[in-house]
C-alpha positions as CSV (number, residue, x, y, z in Angstrom):
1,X,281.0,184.8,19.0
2,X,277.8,184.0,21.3
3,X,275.0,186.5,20.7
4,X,275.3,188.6,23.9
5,X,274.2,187.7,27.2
6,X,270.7,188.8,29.0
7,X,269.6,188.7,32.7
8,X,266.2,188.1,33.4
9,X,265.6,192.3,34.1
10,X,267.1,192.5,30.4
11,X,264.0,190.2,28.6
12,X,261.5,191.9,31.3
13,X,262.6,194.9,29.4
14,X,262.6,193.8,25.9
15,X,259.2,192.4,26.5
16,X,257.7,195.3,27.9
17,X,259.0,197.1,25.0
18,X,257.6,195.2,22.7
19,X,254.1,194.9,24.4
20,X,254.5,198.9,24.7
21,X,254.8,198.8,20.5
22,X,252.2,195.9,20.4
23,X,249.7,198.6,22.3
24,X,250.2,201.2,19.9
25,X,249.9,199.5,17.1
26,X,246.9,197.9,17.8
27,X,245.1,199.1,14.5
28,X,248.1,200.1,12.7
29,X,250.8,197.5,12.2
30,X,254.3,199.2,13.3
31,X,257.6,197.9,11.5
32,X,261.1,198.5,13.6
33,X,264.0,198.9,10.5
34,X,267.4,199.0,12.1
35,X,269.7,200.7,9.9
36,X,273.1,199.5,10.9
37,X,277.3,200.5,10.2
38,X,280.1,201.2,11.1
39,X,281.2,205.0,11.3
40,X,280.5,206.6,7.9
41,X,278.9,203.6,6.3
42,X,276.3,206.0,5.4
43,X,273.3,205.8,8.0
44,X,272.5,209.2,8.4
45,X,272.7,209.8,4.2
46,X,270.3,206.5,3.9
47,X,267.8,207.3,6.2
48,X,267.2,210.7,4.8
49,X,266.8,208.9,1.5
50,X,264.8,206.6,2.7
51,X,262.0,209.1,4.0
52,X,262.7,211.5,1.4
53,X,261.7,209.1,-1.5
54,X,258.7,207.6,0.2
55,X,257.6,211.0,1.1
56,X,258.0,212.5,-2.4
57,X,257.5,208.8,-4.6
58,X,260.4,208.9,-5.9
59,X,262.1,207.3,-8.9
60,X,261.5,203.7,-7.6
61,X,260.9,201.2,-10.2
62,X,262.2,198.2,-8.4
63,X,259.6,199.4,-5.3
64,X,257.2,196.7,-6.3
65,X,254.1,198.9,-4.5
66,X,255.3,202.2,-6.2
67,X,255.6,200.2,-9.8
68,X,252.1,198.8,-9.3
69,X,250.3,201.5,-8.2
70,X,249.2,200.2,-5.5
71,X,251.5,202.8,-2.7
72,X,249.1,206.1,-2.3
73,X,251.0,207.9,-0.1
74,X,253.1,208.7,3.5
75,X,253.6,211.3,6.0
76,X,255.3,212.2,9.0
77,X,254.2,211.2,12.1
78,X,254.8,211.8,15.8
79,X,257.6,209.5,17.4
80,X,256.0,206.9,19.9
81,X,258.4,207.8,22.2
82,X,259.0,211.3,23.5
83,X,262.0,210.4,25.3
84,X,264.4,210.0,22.3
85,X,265.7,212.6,20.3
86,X,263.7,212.9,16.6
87,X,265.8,212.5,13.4
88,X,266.6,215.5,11.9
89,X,264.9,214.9,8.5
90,X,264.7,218.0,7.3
91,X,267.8,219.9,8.1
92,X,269.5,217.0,6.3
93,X,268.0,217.5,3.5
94,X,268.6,221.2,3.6
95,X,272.0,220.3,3.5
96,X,272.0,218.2,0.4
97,X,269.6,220.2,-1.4
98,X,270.5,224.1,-0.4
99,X,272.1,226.7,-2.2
100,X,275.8,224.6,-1.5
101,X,275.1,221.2,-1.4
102,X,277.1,219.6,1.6
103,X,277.1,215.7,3.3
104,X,275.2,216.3,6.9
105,X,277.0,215.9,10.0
106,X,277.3,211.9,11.4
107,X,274.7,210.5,13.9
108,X,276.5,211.6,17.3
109,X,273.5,210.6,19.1
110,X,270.4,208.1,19.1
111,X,267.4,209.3,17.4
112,X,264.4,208.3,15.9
113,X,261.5,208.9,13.6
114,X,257.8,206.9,12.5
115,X,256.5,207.6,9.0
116,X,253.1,206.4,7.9
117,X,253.0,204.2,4.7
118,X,249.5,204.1,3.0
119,X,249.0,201.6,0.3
120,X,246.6,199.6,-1.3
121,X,246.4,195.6,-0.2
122,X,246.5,193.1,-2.6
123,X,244.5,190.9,0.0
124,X,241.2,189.5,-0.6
125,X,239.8,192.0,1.6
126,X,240.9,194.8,0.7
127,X,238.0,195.6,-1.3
128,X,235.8,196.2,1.3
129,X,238.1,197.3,3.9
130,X,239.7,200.5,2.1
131,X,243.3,201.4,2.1
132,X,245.9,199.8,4.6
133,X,248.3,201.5,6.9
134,X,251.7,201.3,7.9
135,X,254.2,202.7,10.8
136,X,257.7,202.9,9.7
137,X,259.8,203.4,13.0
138,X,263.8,204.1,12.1
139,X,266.1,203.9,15.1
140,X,269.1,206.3,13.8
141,X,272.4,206.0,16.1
142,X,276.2,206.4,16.0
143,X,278.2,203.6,14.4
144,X,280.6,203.8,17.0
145,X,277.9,201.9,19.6
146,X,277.7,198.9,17.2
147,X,281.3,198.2,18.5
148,X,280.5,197.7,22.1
149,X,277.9,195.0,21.6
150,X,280.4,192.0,21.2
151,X,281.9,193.0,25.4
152,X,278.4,191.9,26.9
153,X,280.3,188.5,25.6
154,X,283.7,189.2,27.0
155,X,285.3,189.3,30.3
156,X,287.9,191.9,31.4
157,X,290.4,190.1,30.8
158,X,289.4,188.3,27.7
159,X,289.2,192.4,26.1
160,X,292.3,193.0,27.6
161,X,293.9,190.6,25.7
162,X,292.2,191.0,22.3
163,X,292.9,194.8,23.0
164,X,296.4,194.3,23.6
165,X,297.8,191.9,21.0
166,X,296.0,194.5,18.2
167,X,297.8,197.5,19.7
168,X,300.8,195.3,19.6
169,X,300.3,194.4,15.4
170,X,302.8,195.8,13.1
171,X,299.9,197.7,11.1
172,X,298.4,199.5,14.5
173,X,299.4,203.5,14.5
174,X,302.3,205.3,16.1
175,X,300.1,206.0,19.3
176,X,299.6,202.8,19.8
177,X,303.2,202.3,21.2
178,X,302.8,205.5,22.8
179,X,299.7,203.7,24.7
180,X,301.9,200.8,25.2
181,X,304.3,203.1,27.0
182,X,302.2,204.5,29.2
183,X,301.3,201.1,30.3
184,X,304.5,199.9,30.9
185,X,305.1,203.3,33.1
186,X,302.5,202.6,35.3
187,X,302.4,199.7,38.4
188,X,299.0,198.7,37.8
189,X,299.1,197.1,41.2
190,X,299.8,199.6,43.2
191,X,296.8,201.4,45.1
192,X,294.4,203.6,42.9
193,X,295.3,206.9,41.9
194,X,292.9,208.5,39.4
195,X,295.3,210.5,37.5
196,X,296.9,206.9,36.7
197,X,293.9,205.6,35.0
198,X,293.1,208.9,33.3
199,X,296.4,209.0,32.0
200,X,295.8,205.7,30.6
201,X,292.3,206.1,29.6
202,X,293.4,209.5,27.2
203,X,296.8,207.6,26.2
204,X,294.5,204.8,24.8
205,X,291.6,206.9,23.8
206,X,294.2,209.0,21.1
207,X,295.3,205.3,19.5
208,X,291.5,204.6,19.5
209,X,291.1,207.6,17.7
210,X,294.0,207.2,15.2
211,X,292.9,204.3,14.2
212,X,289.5,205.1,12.6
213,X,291.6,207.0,10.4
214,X,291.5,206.8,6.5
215,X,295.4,205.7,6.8
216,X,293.9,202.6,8.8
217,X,290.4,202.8,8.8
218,X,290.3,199.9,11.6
219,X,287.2,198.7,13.1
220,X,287.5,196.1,15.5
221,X,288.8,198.6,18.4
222,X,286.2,198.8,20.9
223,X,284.5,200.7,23.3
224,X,283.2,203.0,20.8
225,X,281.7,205.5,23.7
226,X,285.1,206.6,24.4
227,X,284.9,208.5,20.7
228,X,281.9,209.6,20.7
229,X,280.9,210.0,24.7
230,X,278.4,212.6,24.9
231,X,276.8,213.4,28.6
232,X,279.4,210.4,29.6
233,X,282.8,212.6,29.3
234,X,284.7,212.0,32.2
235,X,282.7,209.8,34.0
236,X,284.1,206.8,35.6
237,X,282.5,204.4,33.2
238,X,284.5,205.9,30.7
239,X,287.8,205.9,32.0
240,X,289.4,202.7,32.3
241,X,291.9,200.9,29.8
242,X,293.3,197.5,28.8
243,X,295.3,196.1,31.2
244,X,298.0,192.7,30.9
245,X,296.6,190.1,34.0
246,X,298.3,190.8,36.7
247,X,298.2,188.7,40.2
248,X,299.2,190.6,42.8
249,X,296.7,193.1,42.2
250,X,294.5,193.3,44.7
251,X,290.8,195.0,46.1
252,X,291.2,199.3,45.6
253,X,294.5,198.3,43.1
254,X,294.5,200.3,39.9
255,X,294.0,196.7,38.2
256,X,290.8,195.9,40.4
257,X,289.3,199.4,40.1
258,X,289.4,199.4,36.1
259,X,287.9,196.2,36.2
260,X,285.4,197.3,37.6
261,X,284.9,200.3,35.6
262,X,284.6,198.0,32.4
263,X,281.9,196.1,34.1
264,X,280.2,199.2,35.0
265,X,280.4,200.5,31.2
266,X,278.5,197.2,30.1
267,X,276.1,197.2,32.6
268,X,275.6,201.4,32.2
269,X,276.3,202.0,28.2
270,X,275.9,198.9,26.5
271,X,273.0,196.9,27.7
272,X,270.5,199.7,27.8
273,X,271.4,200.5,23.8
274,X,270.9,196.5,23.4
275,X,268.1,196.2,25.6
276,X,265.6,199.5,24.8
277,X,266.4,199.5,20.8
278,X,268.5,196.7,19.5
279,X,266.7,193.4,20.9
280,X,263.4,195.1,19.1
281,X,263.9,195.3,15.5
282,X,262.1,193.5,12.9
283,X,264.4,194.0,9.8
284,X,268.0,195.2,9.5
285,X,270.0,196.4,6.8
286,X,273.6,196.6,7.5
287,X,275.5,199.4,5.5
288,X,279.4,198.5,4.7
289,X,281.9,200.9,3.6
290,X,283.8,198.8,1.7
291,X,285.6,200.9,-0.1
292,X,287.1,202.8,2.2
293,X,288.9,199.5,3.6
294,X,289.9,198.8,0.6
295,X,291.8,201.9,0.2
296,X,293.6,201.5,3.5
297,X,294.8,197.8,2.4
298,X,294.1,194.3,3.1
299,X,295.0,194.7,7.4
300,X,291.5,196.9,7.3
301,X,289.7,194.9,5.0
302,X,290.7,191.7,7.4
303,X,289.5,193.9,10.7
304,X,286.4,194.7,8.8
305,X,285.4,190.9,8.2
306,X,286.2,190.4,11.7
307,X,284.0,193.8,12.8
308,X,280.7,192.9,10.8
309,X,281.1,189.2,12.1
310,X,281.4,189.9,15.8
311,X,278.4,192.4,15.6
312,X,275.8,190.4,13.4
313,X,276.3,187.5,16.1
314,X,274.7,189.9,18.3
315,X,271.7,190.0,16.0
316,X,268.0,188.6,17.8
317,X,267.5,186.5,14.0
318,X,265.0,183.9,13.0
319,X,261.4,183.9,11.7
320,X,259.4,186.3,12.8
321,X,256.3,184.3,15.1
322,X,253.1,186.7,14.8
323,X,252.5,185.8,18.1
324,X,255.6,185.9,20.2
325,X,256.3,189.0,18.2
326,X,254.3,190.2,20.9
327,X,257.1,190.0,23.8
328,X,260.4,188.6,21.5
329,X,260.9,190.1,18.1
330,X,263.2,188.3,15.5
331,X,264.9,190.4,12.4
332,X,263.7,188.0,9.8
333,X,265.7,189.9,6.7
334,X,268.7,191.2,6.4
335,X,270.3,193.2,3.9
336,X,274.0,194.1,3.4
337,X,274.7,196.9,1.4
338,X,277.9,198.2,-0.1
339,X,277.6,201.9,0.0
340,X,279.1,204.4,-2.4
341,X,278.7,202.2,-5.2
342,X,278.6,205.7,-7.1
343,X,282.3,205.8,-6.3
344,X,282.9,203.1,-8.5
345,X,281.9,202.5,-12.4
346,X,278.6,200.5,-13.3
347,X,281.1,197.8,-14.7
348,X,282.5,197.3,-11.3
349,X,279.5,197.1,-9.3
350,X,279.4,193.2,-9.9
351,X,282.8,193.1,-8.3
352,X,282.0,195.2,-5.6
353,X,278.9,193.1,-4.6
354,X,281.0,190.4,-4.5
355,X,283.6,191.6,-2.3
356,X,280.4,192.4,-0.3
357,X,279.3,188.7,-0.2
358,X,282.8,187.7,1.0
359,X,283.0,189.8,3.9
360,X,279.7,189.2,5.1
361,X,279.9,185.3,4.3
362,X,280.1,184.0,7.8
363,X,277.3,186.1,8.8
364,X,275.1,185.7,6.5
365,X,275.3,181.7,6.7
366,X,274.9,182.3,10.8
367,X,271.7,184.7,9.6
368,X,270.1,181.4,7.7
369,X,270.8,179.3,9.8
370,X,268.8,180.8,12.3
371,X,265.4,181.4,9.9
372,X,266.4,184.8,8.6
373,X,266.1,186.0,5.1
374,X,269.6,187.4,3.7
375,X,270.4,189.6,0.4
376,X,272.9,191.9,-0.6
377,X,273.5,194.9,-3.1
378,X,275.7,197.5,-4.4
379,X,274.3,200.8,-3.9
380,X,274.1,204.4,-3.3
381,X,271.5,206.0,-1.2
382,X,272.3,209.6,-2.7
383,X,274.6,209.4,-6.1
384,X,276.7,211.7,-6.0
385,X,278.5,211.3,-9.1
386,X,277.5,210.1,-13.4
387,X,279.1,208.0,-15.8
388,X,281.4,208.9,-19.0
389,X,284.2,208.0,-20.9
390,X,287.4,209.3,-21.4
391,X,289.2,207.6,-24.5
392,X,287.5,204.1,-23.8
393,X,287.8,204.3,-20.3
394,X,285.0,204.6,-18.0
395,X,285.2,206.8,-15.5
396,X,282.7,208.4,-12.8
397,X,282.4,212.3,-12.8
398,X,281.7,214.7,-10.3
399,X,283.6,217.3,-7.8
400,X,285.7,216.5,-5.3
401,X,285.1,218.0,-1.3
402,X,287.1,220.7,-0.6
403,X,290.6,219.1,0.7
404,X,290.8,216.1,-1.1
405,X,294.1,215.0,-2.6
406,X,295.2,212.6,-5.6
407,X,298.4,213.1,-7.3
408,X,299.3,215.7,-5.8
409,X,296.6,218.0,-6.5
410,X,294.3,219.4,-3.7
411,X,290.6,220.2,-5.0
412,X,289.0,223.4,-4.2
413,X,285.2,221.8,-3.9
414,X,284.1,223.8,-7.2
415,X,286.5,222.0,-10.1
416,X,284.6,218.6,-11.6
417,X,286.9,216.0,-12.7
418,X,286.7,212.6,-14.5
419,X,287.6,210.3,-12.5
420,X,289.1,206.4,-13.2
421,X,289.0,205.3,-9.9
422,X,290.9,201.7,-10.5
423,X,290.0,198.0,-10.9
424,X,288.2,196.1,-8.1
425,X,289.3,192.8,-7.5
426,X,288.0,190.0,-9.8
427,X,288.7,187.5,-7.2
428,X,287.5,188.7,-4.2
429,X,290.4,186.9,-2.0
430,X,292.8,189.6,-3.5
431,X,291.9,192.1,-1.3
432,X,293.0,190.6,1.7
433,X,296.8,190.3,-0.3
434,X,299.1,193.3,-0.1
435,X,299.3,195.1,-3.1
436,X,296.9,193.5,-5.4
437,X,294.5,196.4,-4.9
438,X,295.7,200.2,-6.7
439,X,292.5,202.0,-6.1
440,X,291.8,205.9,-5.9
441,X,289.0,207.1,-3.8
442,X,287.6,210.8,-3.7
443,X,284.8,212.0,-1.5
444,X,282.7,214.0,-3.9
445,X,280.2,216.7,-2.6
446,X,276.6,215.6,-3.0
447,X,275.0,216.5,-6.4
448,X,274.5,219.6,-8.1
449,X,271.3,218.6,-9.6
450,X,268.4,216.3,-8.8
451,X,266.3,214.0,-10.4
452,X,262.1,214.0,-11.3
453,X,260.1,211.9,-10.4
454,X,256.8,211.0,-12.2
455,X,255.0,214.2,-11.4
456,X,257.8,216.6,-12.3
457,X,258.9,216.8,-8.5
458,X,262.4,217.0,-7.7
459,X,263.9,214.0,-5.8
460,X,267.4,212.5,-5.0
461,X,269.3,210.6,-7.5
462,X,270.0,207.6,-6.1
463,X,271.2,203.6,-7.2
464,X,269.4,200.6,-6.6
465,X,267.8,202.2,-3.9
466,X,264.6,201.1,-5.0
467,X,265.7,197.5,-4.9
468,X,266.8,198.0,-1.1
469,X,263.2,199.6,-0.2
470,X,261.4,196.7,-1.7
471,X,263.3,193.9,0.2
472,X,263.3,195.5,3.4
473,X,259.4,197.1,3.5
474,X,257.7,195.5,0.2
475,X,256.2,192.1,1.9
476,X,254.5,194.2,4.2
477,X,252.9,196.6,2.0
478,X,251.1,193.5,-0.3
């Protein structure tokens, strides 16, 4: 897929964006991280980790400027731009670290937030010249929006048909027939009515819905504003549906009108998003819940492949110019991260990184090709879980959210358990073949106790954070 397209008032804006950036940076570098996934990859968890352990220096060996001595400090700092709403920092960390531990709400809006980095340069100069400065700016937003950037490629009828032959897959929910129905009920040339379309829009909305699921956990079902709408409810731009083509339908049909409508979404939802924060990042890290397709079954791990391809073709990639940087940023690294890795025993993160590599494959080759810098890791922003054994088997222990079910059994959100949570693939080709995966997943509250840093401090447990930090932020901090 073609990254998206932009009209000429689309790269006015960019640019002026940047230059905007440029202006206030001008003795203070600024650094736009993107922190990208689907819903409940784990944004909202990683960004509070992230500020969290360079506020407090946290356990961070692999953190080559922490390691060397050389990072002094960071703080806080006003966001550049007063229109968008500030990250909630430090009521999410309440909620991890409170009197009952709980997993914050997910983003349900865009937000943002600048730290400072102070550090000591390893550059010639940086004897005379005194400590360096850096501004962190992390862009925070609902995973949900990531799926609409692929449409500013496609047509109405080109999403109608994509939209229409995955409702009609054997592994699409029960209300995806009932969508189906409604369709077939309704003369979609006929003159437009707008219970008609709302009708529609709700009866496709609910197989939307059902299919982000855990029984399905299906990605590749856009628009994603239609979950998570915010000021938009019931707007026009929000209520139109996938229709079959259809040629009688005429100017002020049903057919023409929701057209329209989709046209108006991209023009009113999705290029602004692209246009005011996702054409202006420098570096990306793209978080994948891979786990939790896995434990609906090869049909989600297939859509999830699919999902992470369409949207890192949207991606502005390549090296990052010093001096175009000015009006046309590049991401010029990327990461992909497997989240949870906590969920899974030490012994299997190998196997989970590689399962990682083969979903993001096709991306990441598209990400070279274009100049940009690509790794990949297993790892958990917050760990909520350890490691034992249980008669030579390795399991993770911790406690299970209130609700959760295995066997039977429905955990209160105060019992601990040893848990084996299954083999991951060897060959990472398995997972896309029913049954070769038998895997048992538990969300587990966040933990109960906290690690120490070097000065006795208490700071969040995490794994191979550290080596995330220092591939996304390290070069610039030398």
């Amino acid at each position: 897929m073609p990254q998206p397209p932009t009209t000429i008032t689309d790269e006015i804006g960019i640019a002026l964006g940047n230059l905007a950036d440029a202006a206030s940076g001008t003795l203070t570098p600024t650094l736009r991280l993107g922190v990208t996934g689907l819903s409940r990859a784990g944004k909202t968890i990683f960004i509070t980790s992230l500020i969290h352990n360079l506020l407090t220096g946290g356990r961070l060996p692999g953190f080559a400027p922490l390691a060397e001595g050389r990072f002094i400090g960071a703080k806080l700092a006003e966001s550049p731009d007063a229109s968008i709403p500030r990250f909630a920092y430090e009521q999410h960390l309440e909620a991890l670290t409170g009197k009952t531990p709980h997993w914050p709400e997910s983003t349900r809006r865009i937000s943002q937030l600048r730290i400072v980095l102070k550090f000591q340069s390893q550059q010639w100069w940086s004897g005379w010249s005194g400590p360096s400065t850096l501004n962190l700016d992390i862009v925070d937003y609902p995973g949900e929006w990531l799926l609409d950037l692929p449409l500013l490629s496609l047509s109405f009828a080109e999403w109608s048909a994509q939209a229409l032959a995955r409702a009609n897959e054997a592994s699409a929910p029960p209300e995806a027939k009932a969508f189906l129905a409604a369709l077939a009920a309704t003369d979609t040339a006929a003159p437009m009515h707008e219970p008609d379309a709302e009708r529609l829009a709700a009866a496709f909305t609910a197989y939307l819905r059902a299919s982000r699921a855990d029984t399905h956990a299906l990605s590749t079902l856009p628009p994603g504003r239609f979950l998570m709408p915010g000021d938009l409810e019931g707007s026009p731009a929000l209520t139109f549906a996938p229709l079959p083509p259809n040629p009688s339908a005429r100017a002020g049909s049903l057919h023409a009108t929701l057209e329209r409508r989709f046209e108006a979404y991209k023009d009113v939802v999705i290029r602004p998003f692209f246009r005011d924060h996702f054409a202006r990042l420098d570096r990306q890290i793209v978080l994948v819940d891979t786990l939790r397709a896995l434990n609906a079954g090869p049909a989600a791990v297939a859509d999830l492949e699919t999902a992470l391809s369409d949207i890192l073709a949207c991606f502005r990639q390549g090296d990052a110019n010093p001096f175009l940087r000015l009006i046309s940023r590049r991401i010029d690294r990327i990461l992909f991260a497997a989240t949870k890795a906590d969920h899974v025993h030490s012994t299997s993160h190998d196997r989970l990184e590689a399962i990682l590599n083969r979903l993001v494959a096709r991306a990441a080759r598209r990400a070279k090709f274009a100049g940009a810098e690509t790794s990949s890791v297993a790892l958990a922003a917050i760990r909520a879980t350890r490691e034992g054994k249980v008669r030579d088997l390795d399991v993770i222990i911790g406690t299970p959210e209130a609700g959760e079910q295995l066997d039977g059994v429905t955990y209160d959100g105060t019992t601990e358990i040893a848990l084996f949570p299954g083999d991951l693939p060897a060959v990472p080709d398995d997972m896309f073949s029913a049954g070769s995966v038998d895997l048992n997943f538990l969300r587990f509250l966040p933990p109960q106790q906290l690690d120490r840093n070097a000065e006795g401090a208490s700071v969040l447990p995490h794994i191979r954070f550290d080596r995330a930090l220092d591939f996304l932020i390290g070069d610039w901090l030398k």
